[in-house]
N, C-alpha and C positions, 0 to 999 in steps of 0.2 A: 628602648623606645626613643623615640626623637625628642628635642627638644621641646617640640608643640605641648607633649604629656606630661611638662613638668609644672609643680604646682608650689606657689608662696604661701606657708602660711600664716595664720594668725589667731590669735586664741582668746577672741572676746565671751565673757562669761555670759550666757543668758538664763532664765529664767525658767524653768521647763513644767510645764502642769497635765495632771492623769486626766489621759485619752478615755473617753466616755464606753470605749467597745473596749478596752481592759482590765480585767477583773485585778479584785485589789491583790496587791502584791503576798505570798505566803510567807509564814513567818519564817525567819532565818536570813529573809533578805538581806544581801550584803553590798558592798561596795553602792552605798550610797542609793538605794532604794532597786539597781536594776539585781536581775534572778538569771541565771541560766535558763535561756530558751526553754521551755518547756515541751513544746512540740518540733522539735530538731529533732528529725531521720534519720539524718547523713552527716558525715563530716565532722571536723574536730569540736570536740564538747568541750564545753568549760566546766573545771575540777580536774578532767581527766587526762584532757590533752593539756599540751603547753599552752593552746592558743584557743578561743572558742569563741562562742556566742550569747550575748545576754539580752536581755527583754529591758530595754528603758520604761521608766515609770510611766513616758510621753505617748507611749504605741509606737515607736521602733523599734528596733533593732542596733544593736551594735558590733558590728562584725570584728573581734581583736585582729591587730594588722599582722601577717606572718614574717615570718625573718626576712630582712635582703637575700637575693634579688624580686622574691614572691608580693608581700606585702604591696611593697612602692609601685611594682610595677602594676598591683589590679588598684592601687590608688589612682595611678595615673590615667590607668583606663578611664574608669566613671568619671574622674575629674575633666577628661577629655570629651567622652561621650554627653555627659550632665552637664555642659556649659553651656548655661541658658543665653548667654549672647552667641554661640555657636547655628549657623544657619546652613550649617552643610548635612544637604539634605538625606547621605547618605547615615549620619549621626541622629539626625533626625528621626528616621527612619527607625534607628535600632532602641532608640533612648525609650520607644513605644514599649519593647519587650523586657524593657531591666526593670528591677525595681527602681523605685525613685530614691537619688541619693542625696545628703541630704550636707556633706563635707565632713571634717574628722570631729572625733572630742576625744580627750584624754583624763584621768584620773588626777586629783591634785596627790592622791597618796603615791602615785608612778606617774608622775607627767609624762615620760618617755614612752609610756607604752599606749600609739595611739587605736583607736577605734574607728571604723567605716562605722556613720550612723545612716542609716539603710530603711526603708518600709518592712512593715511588716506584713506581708502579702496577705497573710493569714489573717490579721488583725480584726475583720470586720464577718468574721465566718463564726456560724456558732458551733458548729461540730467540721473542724476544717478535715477534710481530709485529705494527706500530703504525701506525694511520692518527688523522690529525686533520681533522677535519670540520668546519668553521664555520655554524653556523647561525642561520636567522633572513633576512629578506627582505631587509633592510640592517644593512650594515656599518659604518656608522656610527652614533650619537647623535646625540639631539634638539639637543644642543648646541653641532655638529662646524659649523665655518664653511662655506660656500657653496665654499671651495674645496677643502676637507676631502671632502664629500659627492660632488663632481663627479669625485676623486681616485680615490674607493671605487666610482664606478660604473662609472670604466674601463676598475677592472684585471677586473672580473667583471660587464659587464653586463646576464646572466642572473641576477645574484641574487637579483632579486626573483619574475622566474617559478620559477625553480627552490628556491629555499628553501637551498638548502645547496650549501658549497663544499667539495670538498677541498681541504684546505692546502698535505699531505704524507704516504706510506706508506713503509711498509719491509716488504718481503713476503719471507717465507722457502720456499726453493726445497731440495726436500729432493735433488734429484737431484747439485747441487752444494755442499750445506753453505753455500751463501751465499745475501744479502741482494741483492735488487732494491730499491732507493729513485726513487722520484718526488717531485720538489718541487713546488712552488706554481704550476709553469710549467706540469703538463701536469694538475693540477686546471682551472687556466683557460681550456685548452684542451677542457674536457669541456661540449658542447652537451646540450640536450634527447636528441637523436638516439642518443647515444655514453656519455651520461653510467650507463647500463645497463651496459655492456660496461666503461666506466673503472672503474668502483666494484667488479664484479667482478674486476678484477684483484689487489686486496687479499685476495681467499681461496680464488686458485689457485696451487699450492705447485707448479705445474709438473706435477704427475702429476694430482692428483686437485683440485674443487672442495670446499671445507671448506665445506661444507652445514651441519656441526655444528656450525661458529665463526656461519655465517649466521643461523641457528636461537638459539643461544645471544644473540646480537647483538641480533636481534629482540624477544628478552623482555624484555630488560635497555630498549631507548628506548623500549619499548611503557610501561615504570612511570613512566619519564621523562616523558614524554608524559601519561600519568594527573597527575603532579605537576602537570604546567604546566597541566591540564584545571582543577584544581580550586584554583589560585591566581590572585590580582588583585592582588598583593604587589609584586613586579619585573618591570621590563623590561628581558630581555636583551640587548646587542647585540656586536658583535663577539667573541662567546663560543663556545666550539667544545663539540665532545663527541670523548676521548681511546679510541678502540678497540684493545685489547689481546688475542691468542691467543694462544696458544702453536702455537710452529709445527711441536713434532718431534710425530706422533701415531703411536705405536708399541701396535701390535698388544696387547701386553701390559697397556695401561694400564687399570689401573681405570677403570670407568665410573658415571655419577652421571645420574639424569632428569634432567628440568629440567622436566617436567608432568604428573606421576602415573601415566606409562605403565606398561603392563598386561606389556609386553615384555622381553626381557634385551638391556640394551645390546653393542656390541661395540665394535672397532676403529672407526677412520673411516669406511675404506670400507662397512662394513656399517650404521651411522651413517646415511650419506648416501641408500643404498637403502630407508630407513623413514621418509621424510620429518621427519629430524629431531627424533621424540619426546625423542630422548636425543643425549649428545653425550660422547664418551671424554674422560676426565682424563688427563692424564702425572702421572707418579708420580717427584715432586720431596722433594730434601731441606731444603724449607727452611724447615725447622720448629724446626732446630736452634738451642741455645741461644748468644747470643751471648758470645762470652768481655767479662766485667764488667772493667772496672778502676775503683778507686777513687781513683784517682793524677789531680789535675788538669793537663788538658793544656795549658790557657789557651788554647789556638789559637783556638776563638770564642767570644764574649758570645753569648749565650742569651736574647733575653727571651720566658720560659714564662711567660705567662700564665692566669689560668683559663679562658679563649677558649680557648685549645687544645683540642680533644675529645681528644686521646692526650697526656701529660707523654713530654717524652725518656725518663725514667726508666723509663716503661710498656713503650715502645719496645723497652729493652735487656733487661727482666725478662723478656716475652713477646712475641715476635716475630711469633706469630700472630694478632696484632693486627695486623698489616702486610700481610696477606693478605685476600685475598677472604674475607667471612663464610661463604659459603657453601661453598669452597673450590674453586670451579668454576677452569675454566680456559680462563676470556674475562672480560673486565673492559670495562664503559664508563662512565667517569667523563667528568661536567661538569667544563670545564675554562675559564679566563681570563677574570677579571670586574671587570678594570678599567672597564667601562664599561656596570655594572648600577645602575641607577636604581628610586626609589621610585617606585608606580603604584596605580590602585584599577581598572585592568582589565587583564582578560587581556589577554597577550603574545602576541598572535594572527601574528605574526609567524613566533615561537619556534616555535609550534603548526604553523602552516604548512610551514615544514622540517622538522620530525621528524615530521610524516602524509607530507610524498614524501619522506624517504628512507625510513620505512616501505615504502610502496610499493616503492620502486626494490630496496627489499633481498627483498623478497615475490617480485618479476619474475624475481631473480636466484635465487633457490630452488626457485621453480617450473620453471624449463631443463631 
């Protein structure tokens, strides 16, 4: 990457206090109060992999940083993209779809080994439910060895017809209060043929089709899509897109458009009989102020950067910055960019997986 993406840091300690919409930590907790993600789909887990992800006490995320050349360089991405004095409207533009970053922290038992402290998308959902989706023709970079590339087109040999992979979901089943999870194994198992039917299984809650998580879903990669229409900037590769709903849809909840309809929203089901103009909100508390402390904990080094587009401290004062802008209730963030490269043409690739799973999610709302 260029010199633009390179970042100085600095490792002042702050203070960090539990986020009102995170439940208290289970016991076992280690490394200084944060846990292994507990609702991670996809991607390297902490214990198992080398590298992985934990749940900070604060309501983030901490993403471990991967070896050179991966780590540094999706640091320098968000450090580039998340520079709140940055007014290029193109970064602008994209900073909408990433989580909010938030600069690194490191462990004082490994200071070397830093962390991306990241939102937790999920964080304010009471039954989240999460798919990761890989997109893009290939899984690999231009610079992936010969036996790198031969690796990536084993495990999913449709990648290039098809455009996109599932990784991993976690779908909420209201009839039992519990989670269905699928891993990487029965994404790769999903053909042309089938890949219809797999992908709706992420927004069937057992009783009813969430038409209004569908609907929702669809406007949110349709801007995505407009992004990557109208950039010659990056090329992404092995980068996903993070889909979040909320899974309890209770009759009561308030309801929000999502495209200037003429009509009065309802519940879901009645949601689902209107083709989706509108889509019901659950009505969450988590809005609430987080309890401050001024008392330093030292447990992590901090380095807050002006990269950051959110200070921790923003974080603790206003938590509604942790939330969707809009306050909807479905979220799809760009996600994983260890392996985003500089370019002067469209990422037609990119393009390519988010026009079919447009599609595929279009098939699945028309049923």
């Amino acid at each position: 990457m260029d010199s633009s993406m390179r970042l100085e840091l600095t490792r002042p300690v702050m203070a960090l206090s539990r986020g009102s919409c995170l439940p208290e930590a289970p016991h076992g907790a280690h490394l200084n109060g944060c846990v292994p993600l507990s609702h991670q789909v996809a991607g390297h887990k902490y214990g198992i992999d080398k590298v992985g992800i934990l749940q900070h006490p604060d309501g983030t995320v901490l993403k471990q940083l991967q070896p050179p050349p991966r780590g540094p360089r999706e640091m320098h991405f968000y450090s580039m993209v998340c520079a709140e004095d940055s007014g290029d409207p193109c970064l602008v533009e994209l900073r909408a779809h990433l989580p909010k970053y938030y600069g690194t922290m490191s462990s004082p038992d490994v200071p070397t080994e830093l962390y991306l402290k990241l939102e937790d998308v999920t964080r304010c959902f009471s039954r989240p439910c999460i798919m990761d989706v890989k997109i893009g023709q290939r899984s690999y970079d231009p610079f992936a060895s010969q036996e790198k590339r031969e690796q990536q087109v084993r495990k999913y040999p449709l990648m290039e017809e098809i455009g996109f992979l599932v990784l991993g979901m976690r779908v909420y089943k209201v009839g039992s209060d519990s989670f269905d999870t699928y891993d990487q194994h029965y994404g790769r198992g999903l053909v042309k043929d089938t890949i219809k039917d797999g992908l709706s299984k992420f927004f069937y809650n057992g009783k009813i089709l969430r038409k209004d998580a569908i609907t929702a879903s669809i406007l949110k990669v349709q801007k995505i899509l407009q992004w990557f229409e109208g950039q010659s900037r990056f090329h992404f590769y092995a980068s996903s897109l993070l889909f979040v709903y909320e899974g309890i849809c209770a009759s009561s909840a308030a309801s929000q458009t999502l495209q200037e309809p003429t009509t009065t929203p309802g519940a879901c089901e009645q949601n689902n009989n209107i083709h989706q103009t509108v889509y019901s909100m659950h009505t969450r508390s988590c809005v609430k102020s987080h309890n401050k402390t001024n008392q330093d904990n030292g447990l992590w080094s901090s380095s807050q950067q002006p990269n950051g587009n959110c200070s921790l401290a923003r974080l603790e004062e206003n938590p509604k910055e942790t939330r969707s802008q809009d306050g909807q209730d479905v979220e799809v963030k760009m996600i994983d960019f260890a392996h985003v490269f500089p370019s002067d043409v469209s990422d037609h690739g990119y393009i390519y997986g988010l026009k079919n799973l447009l599609e595929v999610l279009h098939q699945i709302l028309e049923e």
